[in-house]
C-alpha atoms as one frame of an Amber mdcrd trajectory, in Angstrom:
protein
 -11.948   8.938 -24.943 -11.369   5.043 -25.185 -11.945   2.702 -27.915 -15.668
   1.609 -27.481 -15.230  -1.448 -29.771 -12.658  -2.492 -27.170 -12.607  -4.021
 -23.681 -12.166  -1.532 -21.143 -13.964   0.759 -18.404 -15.142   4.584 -18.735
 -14.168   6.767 -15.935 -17.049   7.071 -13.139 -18.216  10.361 -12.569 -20.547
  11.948  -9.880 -20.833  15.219  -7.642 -22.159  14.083  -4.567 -19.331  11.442
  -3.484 -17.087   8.997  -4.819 -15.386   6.014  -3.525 -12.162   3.828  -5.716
 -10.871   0.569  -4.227 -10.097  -2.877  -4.868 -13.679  -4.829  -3.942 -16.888
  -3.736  -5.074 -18.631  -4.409  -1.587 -16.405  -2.038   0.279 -16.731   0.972
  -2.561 -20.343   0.476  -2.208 -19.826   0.769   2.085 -18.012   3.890   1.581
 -21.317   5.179  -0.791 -23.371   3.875   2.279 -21.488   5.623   5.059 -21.631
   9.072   3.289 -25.195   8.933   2.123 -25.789   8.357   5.695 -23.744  11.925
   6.809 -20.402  10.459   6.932 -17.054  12.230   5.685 -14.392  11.231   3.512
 -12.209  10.258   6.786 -15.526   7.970   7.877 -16.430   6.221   4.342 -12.411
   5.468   3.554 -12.479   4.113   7.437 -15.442   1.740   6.976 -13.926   0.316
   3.265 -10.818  -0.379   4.576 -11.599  -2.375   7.209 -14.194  -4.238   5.565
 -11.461  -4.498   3.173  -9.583  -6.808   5.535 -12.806  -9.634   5.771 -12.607
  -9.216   1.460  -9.351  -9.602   1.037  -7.592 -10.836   4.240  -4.919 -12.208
   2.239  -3.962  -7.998   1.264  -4.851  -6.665   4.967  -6.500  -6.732   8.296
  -6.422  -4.922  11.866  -3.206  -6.989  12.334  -1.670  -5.062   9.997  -0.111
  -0.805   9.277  -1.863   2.524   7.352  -0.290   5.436   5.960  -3.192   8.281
   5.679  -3.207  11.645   3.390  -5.959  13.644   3.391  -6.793  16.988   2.291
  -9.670  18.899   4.241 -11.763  21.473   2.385  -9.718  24.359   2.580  -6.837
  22.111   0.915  -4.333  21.514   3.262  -2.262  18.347   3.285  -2.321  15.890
   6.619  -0.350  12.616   6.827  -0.606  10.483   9.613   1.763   7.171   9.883
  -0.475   4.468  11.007   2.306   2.010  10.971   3.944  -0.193  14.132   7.327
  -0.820  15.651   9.449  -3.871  16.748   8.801  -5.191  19.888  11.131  -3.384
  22.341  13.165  -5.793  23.561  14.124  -7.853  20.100  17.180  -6.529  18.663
  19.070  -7.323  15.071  22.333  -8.927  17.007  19.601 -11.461  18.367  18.777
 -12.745  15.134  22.917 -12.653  13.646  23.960 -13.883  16.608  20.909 -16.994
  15.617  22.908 -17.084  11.715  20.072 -15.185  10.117  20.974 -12.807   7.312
  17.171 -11.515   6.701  14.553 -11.465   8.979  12.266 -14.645   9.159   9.458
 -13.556   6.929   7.188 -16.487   8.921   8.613 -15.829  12.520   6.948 -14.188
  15.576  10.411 -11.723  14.821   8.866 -10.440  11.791   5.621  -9.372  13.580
   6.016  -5.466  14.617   3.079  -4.437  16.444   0.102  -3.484  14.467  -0.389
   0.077  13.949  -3.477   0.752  11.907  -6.281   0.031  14.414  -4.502   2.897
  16.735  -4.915   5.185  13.435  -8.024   4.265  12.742  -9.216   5.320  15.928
  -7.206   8.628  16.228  -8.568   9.347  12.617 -12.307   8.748  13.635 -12.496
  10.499  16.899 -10.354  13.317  15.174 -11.404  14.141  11.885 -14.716  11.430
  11.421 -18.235  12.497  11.984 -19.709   9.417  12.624 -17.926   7.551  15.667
 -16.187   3.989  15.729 -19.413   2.307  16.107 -21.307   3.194  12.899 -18.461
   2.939  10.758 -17.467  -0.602  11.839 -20.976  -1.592  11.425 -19.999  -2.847
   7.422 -17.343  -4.563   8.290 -19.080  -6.557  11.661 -21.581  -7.689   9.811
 -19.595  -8.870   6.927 -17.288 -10.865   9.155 -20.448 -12.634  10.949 -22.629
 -13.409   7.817 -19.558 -13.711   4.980 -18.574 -12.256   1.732 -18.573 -14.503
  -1.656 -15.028 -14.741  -2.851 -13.918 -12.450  -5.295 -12.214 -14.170  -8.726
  -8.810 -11.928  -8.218  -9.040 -12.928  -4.334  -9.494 -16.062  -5.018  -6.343
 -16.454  -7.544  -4.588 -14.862  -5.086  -5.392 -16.799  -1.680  -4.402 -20.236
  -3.505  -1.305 -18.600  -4.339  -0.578 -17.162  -0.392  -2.532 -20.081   1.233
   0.695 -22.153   2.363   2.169 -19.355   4.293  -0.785 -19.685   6.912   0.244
 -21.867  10.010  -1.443 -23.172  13.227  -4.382 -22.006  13.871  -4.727 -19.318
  11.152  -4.918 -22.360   8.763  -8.294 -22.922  10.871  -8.972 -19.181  10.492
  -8.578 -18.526   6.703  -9.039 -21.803   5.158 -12.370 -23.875   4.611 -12.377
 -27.420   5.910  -8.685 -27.140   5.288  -9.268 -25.815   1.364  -8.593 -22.872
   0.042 -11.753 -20.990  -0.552 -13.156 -20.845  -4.287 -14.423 -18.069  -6.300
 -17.862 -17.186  -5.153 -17.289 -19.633  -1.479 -18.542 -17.907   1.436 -15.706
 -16.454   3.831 -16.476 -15.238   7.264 -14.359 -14.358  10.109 -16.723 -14.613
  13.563 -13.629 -14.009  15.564 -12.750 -10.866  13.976 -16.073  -9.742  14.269
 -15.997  -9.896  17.804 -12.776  -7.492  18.328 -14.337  -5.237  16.142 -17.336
  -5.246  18.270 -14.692  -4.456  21.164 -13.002  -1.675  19.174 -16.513  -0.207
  18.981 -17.471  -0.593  22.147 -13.905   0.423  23.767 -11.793   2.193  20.786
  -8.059   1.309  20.654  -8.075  -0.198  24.855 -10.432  -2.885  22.662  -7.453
  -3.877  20.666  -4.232  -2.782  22.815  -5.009  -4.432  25.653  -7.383  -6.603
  27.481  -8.406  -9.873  25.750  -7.659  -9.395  22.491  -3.887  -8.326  23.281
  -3.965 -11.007  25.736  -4.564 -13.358  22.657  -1.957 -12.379  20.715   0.754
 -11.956  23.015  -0.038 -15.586  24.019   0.537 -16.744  20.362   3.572 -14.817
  19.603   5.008 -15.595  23.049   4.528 -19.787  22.597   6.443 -19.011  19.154
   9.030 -17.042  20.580   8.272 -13.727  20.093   9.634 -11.211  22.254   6.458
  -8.391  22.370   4.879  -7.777  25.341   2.157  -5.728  26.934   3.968  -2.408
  26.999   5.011  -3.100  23.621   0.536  -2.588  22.495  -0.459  -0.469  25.090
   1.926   2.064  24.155   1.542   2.068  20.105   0.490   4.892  18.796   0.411
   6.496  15.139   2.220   9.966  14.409   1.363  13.050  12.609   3.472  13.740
  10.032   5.107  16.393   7.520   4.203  15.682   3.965   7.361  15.537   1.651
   6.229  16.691  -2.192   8.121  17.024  -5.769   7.045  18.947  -8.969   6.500
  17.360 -12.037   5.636  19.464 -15.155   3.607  21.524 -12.688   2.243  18.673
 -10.604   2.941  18.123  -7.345   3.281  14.991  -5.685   2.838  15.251  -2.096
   3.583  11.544  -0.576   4.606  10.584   3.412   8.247  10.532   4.430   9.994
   8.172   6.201   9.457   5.405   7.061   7.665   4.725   4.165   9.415   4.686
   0.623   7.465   7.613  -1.169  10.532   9.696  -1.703  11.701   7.050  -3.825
   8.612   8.376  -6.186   9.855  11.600  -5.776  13.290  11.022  -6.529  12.613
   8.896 -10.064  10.160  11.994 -10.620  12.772  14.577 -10.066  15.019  12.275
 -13.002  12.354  11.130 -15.441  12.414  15.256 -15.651  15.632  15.384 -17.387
  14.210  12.900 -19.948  11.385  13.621 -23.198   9.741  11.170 -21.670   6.514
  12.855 -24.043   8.517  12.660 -26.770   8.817   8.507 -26.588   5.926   6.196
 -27.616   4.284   5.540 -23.811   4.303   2.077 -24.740   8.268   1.131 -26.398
  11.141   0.435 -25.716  12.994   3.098 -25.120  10.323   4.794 -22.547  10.101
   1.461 -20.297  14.066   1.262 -20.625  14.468   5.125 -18.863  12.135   3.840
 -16.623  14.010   0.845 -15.557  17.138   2.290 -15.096  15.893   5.313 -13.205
  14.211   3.327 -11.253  17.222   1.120 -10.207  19.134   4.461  -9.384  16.146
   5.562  -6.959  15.844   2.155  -5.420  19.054   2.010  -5.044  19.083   5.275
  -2.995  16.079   3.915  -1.432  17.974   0.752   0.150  20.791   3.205   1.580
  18.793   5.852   2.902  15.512   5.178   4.056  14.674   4.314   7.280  12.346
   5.221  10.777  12.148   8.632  10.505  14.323   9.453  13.465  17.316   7.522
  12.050  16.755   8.775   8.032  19.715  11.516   7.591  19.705  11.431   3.929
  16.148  12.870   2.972  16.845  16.169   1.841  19.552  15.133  -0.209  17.224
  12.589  -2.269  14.792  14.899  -2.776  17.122  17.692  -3.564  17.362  18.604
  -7.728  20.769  18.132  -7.833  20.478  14.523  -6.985  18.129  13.957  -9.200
  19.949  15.643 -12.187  23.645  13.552 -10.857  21.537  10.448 -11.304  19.734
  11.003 -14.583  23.179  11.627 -15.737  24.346   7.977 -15.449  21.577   6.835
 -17.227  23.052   5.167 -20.468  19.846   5.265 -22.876  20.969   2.340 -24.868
  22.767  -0.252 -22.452  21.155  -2.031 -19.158  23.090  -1.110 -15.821  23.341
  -3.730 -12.917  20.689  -3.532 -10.383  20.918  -1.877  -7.151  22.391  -3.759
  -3.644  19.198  -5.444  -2.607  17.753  -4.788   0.574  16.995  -7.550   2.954
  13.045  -6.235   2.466  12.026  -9.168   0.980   9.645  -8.876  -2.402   5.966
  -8.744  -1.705   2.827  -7.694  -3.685  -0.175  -7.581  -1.046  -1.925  -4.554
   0.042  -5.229  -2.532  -0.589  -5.811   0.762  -1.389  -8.745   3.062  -0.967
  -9.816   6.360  -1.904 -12.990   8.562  -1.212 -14.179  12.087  -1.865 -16.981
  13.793  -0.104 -19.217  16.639  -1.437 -17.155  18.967   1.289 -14.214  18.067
  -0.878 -12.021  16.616   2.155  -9.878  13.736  -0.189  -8.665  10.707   1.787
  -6.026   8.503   0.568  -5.659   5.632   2.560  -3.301   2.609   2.471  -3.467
  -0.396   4.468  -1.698  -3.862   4.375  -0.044  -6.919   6.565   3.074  -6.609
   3.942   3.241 -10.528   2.702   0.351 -12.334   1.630  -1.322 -13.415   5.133
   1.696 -11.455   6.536   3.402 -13.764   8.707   0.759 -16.253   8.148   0.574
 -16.371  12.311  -3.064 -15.426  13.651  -4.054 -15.205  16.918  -5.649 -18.445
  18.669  -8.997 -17.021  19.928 -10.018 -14.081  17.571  -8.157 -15.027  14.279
  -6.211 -11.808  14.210  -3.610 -12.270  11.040  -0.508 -10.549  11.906   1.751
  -9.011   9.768   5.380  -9.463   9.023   6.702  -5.511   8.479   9.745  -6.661
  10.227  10.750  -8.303   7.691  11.205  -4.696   6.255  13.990  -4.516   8.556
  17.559  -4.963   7.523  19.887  -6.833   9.977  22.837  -4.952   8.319  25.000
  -3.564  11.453  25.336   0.057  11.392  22.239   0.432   8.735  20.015   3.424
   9.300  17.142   0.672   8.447  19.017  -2.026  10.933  16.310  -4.012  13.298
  15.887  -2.102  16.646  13.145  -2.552  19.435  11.129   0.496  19.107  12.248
   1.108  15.920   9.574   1.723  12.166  11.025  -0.611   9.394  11.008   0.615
   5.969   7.586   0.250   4.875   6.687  -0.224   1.264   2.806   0.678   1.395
   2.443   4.331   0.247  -0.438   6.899  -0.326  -0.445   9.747  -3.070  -2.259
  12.981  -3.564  -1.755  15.249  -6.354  -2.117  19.225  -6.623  -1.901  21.741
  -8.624  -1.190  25.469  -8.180  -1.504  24.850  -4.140  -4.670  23.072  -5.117
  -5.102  19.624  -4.371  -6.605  17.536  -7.233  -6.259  14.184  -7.089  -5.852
  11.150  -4.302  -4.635   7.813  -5.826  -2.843   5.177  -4.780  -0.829   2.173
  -6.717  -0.519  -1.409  -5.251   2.086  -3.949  -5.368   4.556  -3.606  -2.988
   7.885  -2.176  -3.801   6.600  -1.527  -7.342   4.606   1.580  -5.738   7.294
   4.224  -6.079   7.692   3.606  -9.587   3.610   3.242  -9.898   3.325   6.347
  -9.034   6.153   8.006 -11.361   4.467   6.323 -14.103   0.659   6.803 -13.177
   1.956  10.980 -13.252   3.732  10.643 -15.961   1.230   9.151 -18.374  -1.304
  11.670 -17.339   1.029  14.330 -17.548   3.566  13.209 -20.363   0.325  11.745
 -22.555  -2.573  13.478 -21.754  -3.800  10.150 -20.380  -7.366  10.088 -18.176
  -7.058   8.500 -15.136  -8.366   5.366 -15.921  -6.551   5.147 -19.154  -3.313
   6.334 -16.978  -4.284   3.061 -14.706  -5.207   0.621 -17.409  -1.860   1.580
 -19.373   0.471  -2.245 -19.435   3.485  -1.761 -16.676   6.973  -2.913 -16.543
   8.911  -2.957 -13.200  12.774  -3.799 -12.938  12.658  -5.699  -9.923  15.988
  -7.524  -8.304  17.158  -8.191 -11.474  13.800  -9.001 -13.334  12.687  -7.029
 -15.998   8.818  -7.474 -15.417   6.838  -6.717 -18.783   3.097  -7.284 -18.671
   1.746  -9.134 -21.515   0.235  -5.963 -22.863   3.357  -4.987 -24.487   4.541
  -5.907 -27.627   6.909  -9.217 -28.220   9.597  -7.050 -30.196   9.420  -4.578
 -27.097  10.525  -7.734 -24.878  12.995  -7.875 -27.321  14.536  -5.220 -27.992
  14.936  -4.900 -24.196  16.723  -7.749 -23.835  19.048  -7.125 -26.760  19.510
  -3.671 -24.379  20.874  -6.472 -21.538  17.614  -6.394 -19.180  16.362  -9.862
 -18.288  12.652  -9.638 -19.597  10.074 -12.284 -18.072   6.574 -11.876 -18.244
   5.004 -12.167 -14.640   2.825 -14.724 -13.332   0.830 -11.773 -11.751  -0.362
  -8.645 -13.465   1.663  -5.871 -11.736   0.036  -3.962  -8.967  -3.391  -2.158
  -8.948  -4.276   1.417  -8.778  -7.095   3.652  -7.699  -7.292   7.336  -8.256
 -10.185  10.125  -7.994 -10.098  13.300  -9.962 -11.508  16.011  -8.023 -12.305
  18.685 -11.676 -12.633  22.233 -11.430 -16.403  21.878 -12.970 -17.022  20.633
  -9.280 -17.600  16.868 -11.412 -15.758  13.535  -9.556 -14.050  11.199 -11.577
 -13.329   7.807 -10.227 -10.959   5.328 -11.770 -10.155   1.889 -10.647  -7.641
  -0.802 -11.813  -9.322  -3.821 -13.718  -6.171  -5.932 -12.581  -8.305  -6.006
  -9.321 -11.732  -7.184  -8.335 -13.258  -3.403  -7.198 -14.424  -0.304  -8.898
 -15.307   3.061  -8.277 -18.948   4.159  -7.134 -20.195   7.817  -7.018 -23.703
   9.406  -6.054
């Protein structure tokens, strides 16, 4: 139990239904759609896309979703929401143009947007309520406006200068950024949701809204092209899990980076992590350097899953116990190769629970903040840049190829126990979510910490050489890391955010959600 003389939040706890995310208006949709007879699938749906008018800096239907969801007699699904590069762009295009990495503000890093196609699958699929009520939230939202949220806010000043053209005219107000509590509202986005409603995916894929952004990446040089839309299409997928202490994480495998979670799982193992104080030295140092050692896998191996080779061998335990064996618990190693997957925070997570007990864990995200900062003329679509997730390393598993996944950062979680699943969370902040997750299990498991205790808990991320300690650590912490050889700054931007929902065995929902964000949970 916290501290009541102290700031913080107490879990939320219901039976009927429970929703965790990062704005309070789309928690409360999620309430709204399963009061009215919705399912998990439908609530997590309608919050996520509402989610893109909130926080359209995070996500939007130009962007990618990765899904897990259990159903009520527990099984797993996963279904990769996320797009491909255009078919006829190729990484020799861009060497052959001197580029190293791919142009994170380019029509080159725009793959084609996957989640809408997921969305739709998911509805018709697993949903109760059909495309039309479920978008209702988020139409009306994008017609009539949301207030700005204070942590949106903060960060659309910091994102605003990636917008160009006409998306400057889409996401800014009379050319300002928008303040806390300014109305936002996105008319043209309201009326392709309208289409999806009407039409399903053909009312994103083609017709006018394709039409629209084809023209805009085409005048900037892109290379898509109608084929490239009409034939997107998400893909079921194989869970990959890992046992912790009698935990099992179940995440997606490639093309998204959840092994990497596995992996630093599979090593903290060979540690006492319980045995350290959660909140020294020496417990963020393990961290650190098992995290370099899984990134560093991370870089080499993971790719599209058709052209990953490596998997089983990162998840197998002897990797794991190889690795934690070059751990040197006194001394700082170098950092791993970097990736050209250039650094990014944005996404959104959400989470809901229904009284069925189906869990949904849903991620959703245009990679950068404002992705590419390119939206479409007419409709103000904001497209993402996951090509810039791409290496243009020749001979890479992860090298740019038309058709081709790049390594995608944005990953769901879902815990079980004893074949039982328990617990659907998620941790923001790009390619900090790996070792999110490692640590959000590990402080429940290693320290008996709640959820929201787990997610309140200060974080430290070794990232491209930065030793990342949030300011609630200590100052001799800081130091004694650097006298270790890490290079310790304190970040400009609280690390991540995290939502999680404990399903307990006395049938009870408990909701937690991150105060470095704007949301909450909400239960009935």
């Amino acid at each position: 139990m916290r501290d009541f003389h102290l700031p913080g939040r107490s879990p939320v706890l219901a039976t009927s239904g429970m929703c965790a995310t990062s704005h309070p208006l789309a928690a409360q949709t999620a309430i709204e759609i399963l009061k009215a007879g919705g399912n998990a699938m439908d609530a997590a749906i309608a919050g996520a896309v509402l989610l893109g008018i909130c926080e359209p800096q995070m996500t939007g239907i130009g962007g990618d979703c990765f899904v897990l969801w259990s159903d009520a007699n527990g099984k797993i699904n996963a279904l990769n929401g996320s797009g491909r590069a255009p078919s006829a762009l190729d990484a020799a295009d861009l060497r052959a143009n001197g580029d190293s990495v791919v142009p994170i503000h380019s029509p080159h890093a725009v793959t084609i947007p996957g989640a809408v196609d997921a969305f739709c699958t998911l509805s018709e699929r697993v949903g109760k309520l059909g495309l039309d009520r479920i978008l209702a939230p988020a139409i009306h939202y994008a017609e009539t406006g949301v207030p700005v949220a204070p942590r949106v806010a903060f960060d659309w000043s910091k994102d605003a200068g990636t917008l160009q053209g006409k998306a400057r005219d889409h996401f800014l107000i009379n050319g300002d950024v928008p303040r806390t509590g300014q109305m936002f509202a996105a008319p043209g986005q309201a009326k392709v949701l309208r289409k999806i409603a009407e039409h399903g995916r053909d009312g994103f894929y083609s017709g006018e809204v394709a039409e629209d952004i084809l023209a805009t990446l085409t005048a900037l040089g892109g290379k898509h092209t109608e084929q490239d839309f009409a034939s997107t299409a998400c893909t079921d997928t194989t869970p990959i899990s890992s046992t912790y202490k009698g935990v099992d994480l179940f995440e997606h495998p490639p093309n998204g980076h959840g092994a990497t979670a596995n992996l630093m799982l599979n090593m903290l193992a060979h540690f006492d992590i319980a045995g350290m104080d959660p909140l020294g030295t020496q417990r963020a140092h393990i961290e650190a350097e098992v995290a370099k050692l899984a990134y560093d896998a991370r870089n080499r191996f993971l790719a599209d899953f058709d052209f990953t080779t490596r998997l089983e061998h990162m998840l197998a335990p002897e990797t794991a116990a190889q690795l934690a064996a070059l751990v040197d618990p006194n001394r700082a190693s170098a950092d791993p190769k970097a990736l050209s997957e250039q650094v990014h925070k944005d996404t959104i997570y959400i989470t809901v629970v229904d009284r069925d007990g189906m869990a949904v864990s849903l991620i959703y995200s245009v990679f950068h903040g404002f992705g590419s900062g390119i939206a479409s003329e007419k409709y103000g679509v904001l497209l993402q840049n996951r090509g810039a997730g791409f290496t243009l390393e020749e001979g890479h598993p992860n090298e740019l190829k038309g058709g081709k996944r790049p390594m995608h950062t944005i990953i769901p979680g879902l815990l079980a126990k004893n074949g039982k699943p328990y617990m659907p969370f998620g941790v923001m902040g790009g390619a900090y979510q790996p070792n999110g997750h490692a640590r959000f299990v590990s402080n429940m498991v290693d320290f008996e910490m709640d959820p929201q205790t787990a997610i309140d808990a200060p974080r430290a991320f070794s990232d491209s050489g930065d030793m990342k300690v949030e300011r609630g650590y200590s100052d001799a912490v800081r130091a004694e890391l650097s006298e270790m050889g890490h290079k310790v700054s304190i970040p400009d931007v609280a690390i991540g955010g995290a939502q999680a929902i404990a399903m307990r065995d006395d049938g009870v929902l408990e909701g937690a959600s991150d105060p470095r964000k704007d949301g909450c949970a909400l239960g009935y």
